[in-house]
C-alpha positions as CSV (number, residue, x, y, z in Angstrom):
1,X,52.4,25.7,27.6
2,X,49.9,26.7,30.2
3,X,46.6,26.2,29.8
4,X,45.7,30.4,29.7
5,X,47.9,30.8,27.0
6,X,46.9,28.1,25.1
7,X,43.4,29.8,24.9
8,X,44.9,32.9,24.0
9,X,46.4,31.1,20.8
10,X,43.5,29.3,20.1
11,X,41.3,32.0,20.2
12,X,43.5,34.4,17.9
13,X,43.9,31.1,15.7
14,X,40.6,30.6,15.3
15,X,39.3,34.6,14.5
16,X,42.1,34.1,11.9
17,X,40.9,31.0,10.1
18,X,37.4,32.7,10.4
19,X,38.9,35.2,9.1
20,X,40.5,33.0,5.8
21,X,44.2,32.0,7.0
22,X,44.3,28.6,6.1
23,X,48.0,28.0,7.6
24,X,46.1,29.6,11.1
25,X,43.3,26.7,10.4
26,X,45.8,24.1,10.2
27,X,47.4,25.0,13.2
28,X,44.5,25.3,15.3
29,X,43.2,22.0,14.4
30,X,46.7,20.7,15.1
31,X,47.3,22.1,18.0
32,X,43.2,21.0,19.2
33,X,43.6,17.3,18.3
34,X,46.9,17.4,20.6
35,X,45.0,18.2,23.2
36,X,42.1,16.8,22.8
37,X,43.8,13.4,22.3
38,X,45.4,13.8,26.3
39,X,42.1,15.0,27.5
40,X,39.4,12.8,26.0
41,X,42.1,9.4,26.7
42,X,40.8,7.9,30.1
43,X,36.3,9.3,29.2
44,X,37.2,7.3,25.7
45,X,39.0,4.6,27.5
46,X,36.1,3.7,30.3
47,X,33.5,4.2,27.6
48,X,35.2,1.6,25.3
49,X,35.5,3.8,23.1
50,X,38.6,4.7,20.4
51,X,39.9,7.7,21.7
52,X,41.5,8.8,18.0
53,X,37.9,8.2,16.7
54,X,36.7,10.4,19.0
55,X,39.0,13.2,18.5
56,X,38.2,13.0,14.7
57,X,34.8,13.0,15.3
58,X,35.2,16.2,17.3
59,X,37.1,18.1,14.8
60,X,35.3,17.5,12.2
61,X,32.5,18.6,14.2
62,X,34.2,21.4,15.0
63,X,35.1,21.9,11.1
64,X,31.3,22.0,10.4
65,X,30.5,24.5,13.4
66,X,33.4,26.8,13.3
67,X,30.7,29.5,12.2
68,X,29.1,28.9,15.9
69,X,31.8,30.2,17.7
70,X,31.1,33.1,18.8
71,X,34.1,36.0,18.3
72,X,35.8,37.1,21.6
73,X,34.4,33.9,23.7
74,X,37.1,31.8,25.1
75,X,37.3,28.4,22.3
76,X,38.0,26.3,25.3
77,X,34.7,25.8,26.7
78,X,33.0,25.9,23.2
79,X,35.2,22.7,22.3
80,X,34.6,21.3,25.6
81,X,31.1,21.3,25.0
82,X,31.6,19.9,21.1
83,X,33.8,16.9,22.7
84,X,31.1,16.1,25.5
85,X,28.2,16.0,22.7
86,X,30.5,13.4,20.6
87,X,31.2,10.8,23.5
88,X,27.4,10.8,24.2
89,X,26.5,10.4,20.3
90,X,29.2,7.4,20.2
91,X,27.5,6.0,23.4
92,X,23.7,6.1,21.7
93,X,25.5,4.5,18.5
94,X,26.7,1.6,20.7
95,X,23.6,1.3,22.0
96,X,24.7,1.1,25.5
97,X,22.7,2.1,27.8
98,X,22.2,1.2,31.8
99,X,20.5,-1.8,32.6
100,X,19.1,-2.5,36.1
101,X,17.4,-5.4,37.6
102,X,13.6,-4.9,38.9
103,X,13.1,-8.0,40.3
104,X,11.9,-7.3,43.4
105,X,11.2,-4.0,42.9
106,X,8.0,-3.3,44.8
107,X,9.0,-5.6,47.5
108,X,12.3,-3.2,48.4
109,X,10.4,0.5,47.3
110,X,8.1,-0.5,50.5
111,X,10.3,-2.2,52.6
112,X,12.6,0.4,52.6
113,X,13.6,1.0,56.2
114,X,12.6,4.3,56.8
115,X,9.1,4.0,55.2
116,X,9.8,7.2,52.8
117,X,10.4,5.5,49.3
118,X,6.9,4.2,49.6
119,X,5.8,8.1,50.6
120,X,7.9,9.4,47.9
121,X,6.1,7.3,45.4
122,X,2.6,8.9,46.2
123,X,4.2,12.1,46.1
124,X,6.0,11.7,42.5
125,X,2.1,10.6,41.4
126,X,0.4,13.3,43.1
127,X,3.4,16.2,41.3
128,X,3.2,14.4,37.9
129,X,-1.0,14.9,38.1
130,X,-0.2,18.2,38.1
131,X,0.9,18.1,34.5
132,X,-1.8,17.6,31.5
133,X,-1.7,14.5,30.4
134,X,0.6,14.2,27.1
135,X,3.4,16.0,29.3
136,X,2.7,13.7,32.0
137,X,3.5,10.6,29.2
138,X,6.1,12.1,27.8
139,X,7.9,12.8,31.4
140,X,6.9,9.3,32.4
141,X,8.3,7.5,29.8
142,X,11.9,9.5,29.2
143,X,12.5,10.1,32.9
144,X,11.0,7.2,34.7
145,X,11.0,4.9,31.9
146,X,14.0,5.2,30.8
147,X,12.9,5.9,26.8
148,X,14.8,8.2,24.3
149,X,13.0,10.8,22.5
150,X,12.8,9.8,19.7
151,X,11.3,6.4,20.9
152,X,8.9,8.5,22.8
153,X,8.3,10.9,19.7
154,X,7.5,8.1,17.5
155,X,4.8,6.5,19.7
156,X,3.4,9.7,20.3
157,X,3.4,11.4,16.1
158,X,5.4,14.2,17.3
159,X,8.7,15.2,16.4
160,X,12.0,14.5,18.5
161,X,12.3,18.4,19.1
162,X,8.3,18.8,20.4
163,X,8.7,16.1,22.8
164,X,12.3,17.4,23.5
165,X,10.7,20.8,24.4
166,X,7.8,19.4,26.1
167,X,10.3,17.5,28.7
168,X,11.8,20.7,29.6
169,X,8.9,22.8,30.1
170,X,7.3,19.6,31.8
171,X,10.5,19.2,34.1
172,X,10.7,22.7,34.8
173,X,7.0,23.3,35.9
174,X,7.2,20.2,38.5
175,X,10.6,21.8,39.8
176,X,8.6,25.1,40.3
177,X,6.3,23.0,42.2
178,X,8.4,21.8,44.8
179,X,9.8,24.9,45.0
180,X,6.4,26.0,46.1
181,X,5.8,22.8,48.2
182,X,8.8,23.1,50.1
């Protein structure tokens, strides 16, 4: 089956177990975890990750959040966006995260060998001033520092969703700014 069709089904699949046919549930789901399976094998596979644990964890996700779907909207993207949401939760729960060597960081940000990274530097500074100070922490430590949220939220006694919030109003004022700077 094509992919178009496939979202056709879906779609009337899913207004029909909204709508109380179980035997249209049970298809969907079915017919979901099929694909699902085939797309999420290789993102599972380089994440170390179980792919069949992932595509349980996304239907039950889906299970809990069918009343989110939003009648008439193609069920594609909305499960697309459902699957994404549970490879990054089982990444946080592994704990893995990035790690990159500063040793010798300050020696190569100004040697660099066109003399900007030292310029850009002074011009990160002089955009985050522009920011009041607990946005300025808060952009600091998620986005340069490479803190979570919640770490950030805890040192700070504010909840996960304020300093969530405060990010993106933070990030979008200094990307207004070198709008205007540019």
């Amino acid at each position: 089956m094509d992919q178009v069709s496939d979202e056709a089904r879906w779609t009337t699949m899913l207004e029909l177990a909204l709508d109380g046919d179980a035997s249209a549930y049970q298809n969907l789901l079915q017919g979901l975890a099929s694909a699902l399976r085939t797309a999420l094998r290789s993102r599972a596979r380089r994440a170390g990750l179980d792919n069949e644990d992932v595509v349980q964890e996304v239907l039950l996700a889906l299970h809990m959040k069918r009343s989110t779907w939003v009648r008439g909207t193609p069920v594609a993207p909305w499960v697309a966006a459902i699957a994404r949401n549970k490879i990054v939760d089982a990444h946080r729960r592994r704990g893995s995260r990035p790690e990159v060597s500063i040793e010798n960081i300050v020696e190569t940000l100004q040697t660099d060998d066109d003399g900007d990274t030292v310029g850009e530097a002074h011009d990160l500074e002089r955009l985050l001033a522009k920011l009041p100070a607990k946005q300025r922490l808060i952009v600091s430590e998620i986005s340069l520092q490479g803190y979570t949220a919640l770490e950030t939220a805890r040192r700070l006694n504010m909840s996960e969703v304020a300093v969530r919030v405060s990010l993106h109003r933070s990030l979008k004022r200094l990307s207004a700014a070198l709008r205007g700077s540019r």
